[in-house]
Structures are given as structure tokens and as C-alpha cells.
N, C-alpha and C positions, 0 to 999 in steps of 0.2 A: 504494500500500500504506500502511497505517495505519503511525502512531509507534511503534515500540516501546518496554516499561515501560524500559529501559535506557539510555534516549536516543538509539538506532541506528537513524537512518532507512534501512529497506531500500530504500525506492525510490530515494533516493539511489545507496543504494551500485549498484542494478541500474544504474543509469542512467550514473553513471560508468565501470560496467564494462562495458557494450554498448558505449560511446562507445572505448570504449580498445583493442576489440577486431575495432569496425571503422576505428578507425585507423590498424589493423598491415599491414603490407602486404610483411612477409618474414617468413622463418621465426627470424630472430633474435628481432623482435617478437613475433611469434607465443609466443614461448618465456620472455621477457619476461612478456608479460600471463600466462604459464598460472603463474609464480612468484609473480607479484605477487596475482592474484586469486583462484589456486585453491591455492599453495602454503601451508602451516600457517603463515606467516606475518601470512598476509595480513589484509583487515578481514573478508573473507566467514569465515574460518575462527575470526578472534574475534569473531564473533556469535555462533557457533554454541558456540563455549566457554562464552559466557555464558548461554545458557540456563538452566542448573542453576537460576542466581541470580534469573531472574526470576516474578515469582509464580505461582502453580501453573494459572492461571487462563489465564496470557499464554502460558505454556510451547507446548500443540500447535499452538496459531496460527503462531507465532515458527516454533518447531522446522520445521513442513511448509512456512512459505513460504521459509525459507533455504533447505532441503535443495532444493526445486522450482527454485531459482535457482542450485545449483551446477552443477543437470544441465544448465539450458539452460547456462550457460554451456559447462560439459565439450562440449556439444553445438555450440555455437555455436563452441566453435575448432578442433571436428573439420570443420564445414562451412567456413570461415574459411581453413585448411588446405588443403581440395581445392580454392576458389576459386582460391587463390594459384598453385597448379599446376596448376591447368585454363588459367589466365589467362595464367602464362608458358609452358607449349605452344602455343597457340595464336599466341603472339608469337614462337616460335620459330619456327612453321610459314610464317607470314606473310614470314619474314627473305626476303632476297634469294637467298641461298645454299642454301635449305632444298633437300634432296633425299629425297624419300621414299623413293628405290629404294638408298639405301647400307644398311647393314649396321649394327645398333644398335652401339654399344661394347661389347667384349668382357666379362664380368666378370672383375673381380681374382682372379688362380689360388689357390687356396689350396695348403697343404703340408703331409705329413705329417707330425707329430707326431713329436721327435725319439725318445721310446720305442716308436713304432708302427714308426719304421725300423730300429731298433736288434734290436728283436723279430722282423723279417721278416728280415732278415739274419741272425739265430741261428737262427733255426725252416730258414732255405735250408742251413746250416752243417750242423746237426744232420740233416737230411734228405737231405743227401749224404752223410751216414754211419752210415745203416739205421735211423735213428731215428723213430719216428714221433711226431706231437703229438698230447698228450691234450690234453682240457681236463675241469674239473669246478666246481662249486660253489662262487657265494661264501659264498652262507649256506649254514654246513657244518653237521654233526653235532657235536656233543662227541667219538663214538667215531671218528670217523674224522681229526676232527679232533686228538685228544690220547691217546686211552686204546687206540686199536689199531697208535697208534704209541710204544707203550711208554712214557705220559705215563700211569700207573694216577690214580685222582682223590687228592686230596690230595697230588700228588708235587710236592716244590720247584720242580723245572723249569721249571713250568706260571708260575710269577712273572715268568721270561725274556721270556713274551708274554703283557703284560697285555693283555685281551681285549674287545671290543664285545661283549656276551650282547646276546642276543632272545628269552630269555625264563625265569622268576624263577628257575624249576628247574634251571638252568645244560646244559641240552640241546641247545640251538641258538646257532649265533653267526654273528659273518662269521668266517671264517679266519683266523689270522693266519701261515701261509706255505701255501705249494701242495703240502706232502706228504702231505694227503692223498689226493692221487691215488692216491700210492706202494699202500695198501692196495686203490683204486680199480681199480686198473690190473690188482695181482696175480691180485685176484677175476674177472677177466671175461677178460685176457690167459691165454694157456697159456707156462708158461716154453720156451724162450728168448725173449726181447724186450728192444730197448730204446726208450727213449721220454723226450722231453722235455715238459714241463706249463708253458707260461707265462702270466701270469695276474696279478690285480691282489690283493691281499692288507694286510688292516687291521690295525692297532694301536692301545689307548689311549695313545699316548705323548705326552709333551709335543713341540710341533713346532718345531723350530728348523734353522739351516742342514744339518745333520746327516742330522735324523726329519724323517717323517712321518706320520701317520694311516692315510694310505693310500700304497700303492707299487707297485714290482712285481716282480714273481720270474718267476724259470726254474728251473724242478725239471729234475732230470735222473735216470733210475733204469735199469739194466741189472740183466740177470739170466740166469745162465747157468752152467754147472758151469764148476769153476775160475777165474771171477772171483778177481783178488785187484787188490792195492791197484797195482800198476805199470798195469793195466790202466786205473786212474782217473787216474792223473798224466798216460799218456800223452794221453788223449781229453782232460782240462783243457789241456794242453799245444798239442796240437791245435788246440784252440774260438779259444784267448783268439788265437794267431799268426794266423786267420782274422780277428779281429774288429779286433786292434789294427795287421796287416797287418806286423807285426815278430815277431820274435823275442822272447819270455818269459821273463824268471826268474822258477820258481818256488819256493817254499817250503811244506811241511806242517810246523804246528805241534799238538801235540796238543791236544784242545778236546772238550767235553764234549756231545753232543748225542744223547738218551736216544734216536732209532731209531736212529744205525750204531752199530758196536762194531770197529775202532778209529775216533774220530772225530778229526776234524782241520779246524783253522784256516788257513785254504788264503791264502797270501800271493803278491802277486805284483809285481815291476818292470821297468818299463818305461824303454827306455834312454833316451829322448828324456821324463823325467819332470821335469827343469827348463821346460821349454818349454809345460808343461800348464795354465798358470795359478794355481800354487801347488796345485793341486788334490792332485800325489802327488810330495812330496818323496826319497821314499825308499821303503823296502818301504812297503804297504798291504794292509792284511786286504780280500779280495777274496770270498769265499765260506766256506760250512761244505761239509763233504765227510763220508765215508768209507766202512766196509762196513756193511749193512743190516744192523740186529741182527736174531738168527735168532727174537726174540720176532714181530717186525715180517712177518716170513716167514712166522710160521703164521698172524700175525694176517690175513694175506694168502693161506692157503691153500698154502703155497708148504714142502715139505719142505727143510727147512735143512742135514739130512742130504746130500740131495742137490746143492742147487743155494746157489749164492753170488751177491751181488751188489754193486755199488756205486750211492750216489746224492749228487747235491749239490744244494746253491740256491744259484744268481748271485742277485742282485740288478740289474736289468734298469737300474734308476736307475742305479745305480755303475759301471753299464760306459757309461749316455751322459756323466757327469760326467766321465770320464777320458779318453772319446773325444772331444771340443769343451772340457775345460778349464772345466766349471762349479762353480762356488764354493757352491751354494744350491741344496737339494733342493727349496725350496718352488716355485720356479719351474716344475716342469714341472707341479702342480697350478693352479697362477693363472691362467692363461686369457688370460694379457698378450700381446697380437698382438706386441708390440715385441720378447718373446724368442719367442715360434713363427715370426714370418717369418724370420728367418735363418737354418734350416735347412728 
């Protein structure tokens, strides 16, 4: 190949790079040359930086015979690659020991996901006590999402979950908790019913050990004449003695959440809570609760006159941080083998 206006011999550099990549002869090297010669570091990738610079004449010559040498190469250490492992099979097959007829090695088991257990254990809980599981949407409506659960447009509350839109007219979003089912359910179920919605649910928030962007919940909605509030404490009382396999103290504090009327800050302790890894010193706010406001009940089809109900959101996160003692909500979104293998 000709000099380029630059003073960068590409033949050079081809020639040094062939040379370096039939000299590899593991995958360390192998891994080595692909940094050194195809990585943005290297001298092939500042050639191709300096094109700009060279005059307008030299440019498509230059430009087409670098690009034509990155691909052999990309090419040449894909073949390079299956050489090296065509070649130690064969050396493997030749050993003294080889046996064709044993059984390959097993692969490494993987495990479920500590919210994916956490959830099939609530969903077994709740299913053993007539409840059945919804599910619905993550990209939601506006009205199902805010205004047919008594969030009308413009209402303060709506600040409480600041929201992902999808698109300009403020109509569509992802959710940000799972009660929209609550109006989901009432439309299509016939009262009496109960039902749990568990599901993955988004926020604009800032993310720290705390937040997160995304998470996840468990709605919980019954509906049935005479519903009132003993009837929620007892099934909360219930759930959490399944899930944390002890005894619960709980607390309702009152809290403002525009579909129940009364709404409540559901608090709870756990007697072994020095032992959790700092995670729950003492009481911790644990859900919202209360009775379904009766706007929420027409919004649902649902005579308020008649019939009454209760609904709550766990936080699906907050009950595995208290069950294993985790300090840091970001970790079940990170994807780090190091904390999903241990459970």
C-alpha cells in the first residue's frame, strides 16, 4: 500500500498487525491484540482519526483502505479464535484419558431472583386465601393510571409520583404503582372479589440506596359489603406472619393517599430486627393501606352504597431487604452475579 499524506504507513501497520495476531496463541493474546489493534486506542484507530486532516484528495483512498483493514483484521481474530479451539479439542481428544462416551459437564445452575421468590411466595400466601392474581399494564393510561383513581388533572398528589410520560399530551406513561388495576379489576370482576396485582412499577426519582426508577409492588384490593378496616389489619397481619414466619407488630398511622378514605401508613416490627443488618432498627413504614374511596368505586363501576372495600401496596423490594438484611435497593436492578448467586 502506498505512503500516506500523514506519514502513516498502512502497510506497515497491516503487516505488524497480521504478525501479532498470528503470534497469539491463547485467548489472553487473542484479547491483547483485539485492544491493542482494534481498540480506540490503538495506531489503526489513529489513522483513521486523522483523516479529516488529510487533503481532500488523499481522504477516500486512506478512509476505504483503513476501514478494509479493520475488517480483515475483526475477521482474522474471529478465525484466529476458532483455530485456537478447534486446535485444543483436538489435543484434548488425542489425551490418553479422553473418553467420548462420558457425559459433557453439567452447566452452572442458575437461581431465582431474590424478588421473583419473594413474589411466588406472596402470590402462594395470597392464593391460599381466595385471592386471585391480576396483572395489567406497564405503559398505562393517564385515567387509569391517576384521574379514575381520584388523582382529577392538576391535583397536588400527582407531585408524590413524579412520572416517565410517553407522550407530549400527558396520556400515556409507564405506571408508577399497580393501582391501576384496582379500576381494572372492578370493570371486568363482579363484586364480591378479592385479588392481589404484583408487578414492576416506575419513577422519575433520583436513585440512591433508598429509590429506585424502577421496582416493584403488590397491590392488594377486596371488595364486598361490610368490608371495614379490622378486616385489613387482620389479612396485613396475616400476609406479613407468612412471609417473615414470626409474629408482627403492627401499627396504622394516618397518611394521605387520594383513592382510600381512611388512608393509612401501615408500620411494622419485627422482633429479631437487631439481627437484620441494620436494615430495621425499630418501627419501619412498610406499606400504604386503607378503605377505597367510594369516588374510586364508581370510577370502577362499583355502587358504594352498597358495597365497601379495602386495598394496599407492599413494596415487593422492602419485604426482600428485611427478609436477607439488604442495605441497597440498587442491587436487585445491577445484574451482579456476586449478589444473585446467594440466594
Amino acid at each position: 500500500m502506498a505512503e500516506t499524506s500523514n506519514g502513516s504507513n498502512l502497510a506497515e501497520i497491516t503487516a505488524a498487525a497480521m504478525a501479532a495476531l498470528e503470534a497469539a496463541d491463547g485467548e489472553a493474546a487473542l484479547q491483547a491484540f483485539e485492544r491493542t489493534w482494534l481498540g480506540k486506542q490503538g495506531p489503526l484507530a489513529e489513522l483513521l482519526a486523522s483523516i479529516p486532516r488529510l487533503p481532500a484528495a488523499d481522504r477516500p483512498r486512506v478512509g476505504k483502505a483503513a476501514n478494509q483493514l479493520k475488517r480483515e483484521l475483526a475477521e482474522g481474530l474471529d478465525a484466529r479464535r476458532s483455530a485456537i479451539a478447534e486446535a485444543a479439542l483436538r489435543q484434548a481428544r488425542s489425551a490418553d484419558d479422553y473418553d467420548a462416551s462420558l457425559p459433557a459437564p453439567r452447566s452452572p445452575r442458575g437461581s431465582l431472583h431474590p424478588i421473583t421468590r419473594i413474589r411466588r411466595e406472596v402470590e402462594d400466601i395470597f392464593g391460599s386465601m381466595g385471592y386471585r392474581v391480576l396483572d395489567g399494564p406497564e405503559v398505562e393510561l393517564d385515567h387509569y393510571n391517576f384521574e379514575a383513581l381520584n388523582f382529577p388533572a392538576n391535583h397536588p398528589a400527582r407531585d408524590l409520583q413524579d412520572t416517565f410520560w410517553c407522550d407530549n399530551e400527558g396520556h400515556v406513561l409507564l405506571r408508577t404503582h399497580t393501582s391501576p388495576v384496582q379500576i381494572r379489576a372492578m370493570q371486568r370482576l363482579k363484586p364480591p372479589f378479592r385479588a392481589i396485582v404484583p408487578g414492576r412499577v416506575f419513577r422519575n426519582e433520583a436513585v440512591d440506596a433508598k429509590h429506585e426508577h424502577t421496582f416493584h409492588q403488590v397491590e392488594g384490593l377486596v371488595i364486598d359489603e361490610g368490608i371495614h378496616v379490622g378486616h385489613l389489619i387482620g389479612t396485613l397481619k396475616g400476609v406479613l406472619r407468612e412471609i417473615f414466619a414470626s409474629e408482627i407488630d403492627i401499627r396504622l398511622r394516618p397518611g394521605y393517599f387520594p383513592f382510600v378514605e381512611p388512608g393509612f401508613e401501615v408500620d411494622i416490627r419485627l422482633p429479631d430486627a437487631g439481627s437484620r443488618g441494620g436494615v430495621l432498627a425499630d418501627w419501619v413504614e412498610f406499606c400504604g393501606a386503607g378503605m377505597v374511596h367510594p369516588n374510586v368505586l364508581r370510577a370502577g363501576g362499583v355502587d358504594p352504597e352498597r358495597y365497601s372495600g379495602f386495598a394496599f401496596g407492599m413494596g415487593l423490594d422492602r419485604m426482600v431487604m428485611l427478609r436477607y438484611g439488604i442495605d441497597d435497593i440498587r442491587h436487585f436492578m445491577a445484574g451482579d452475579l456476586r449478589f444473585l448467586t446467594q440466594f
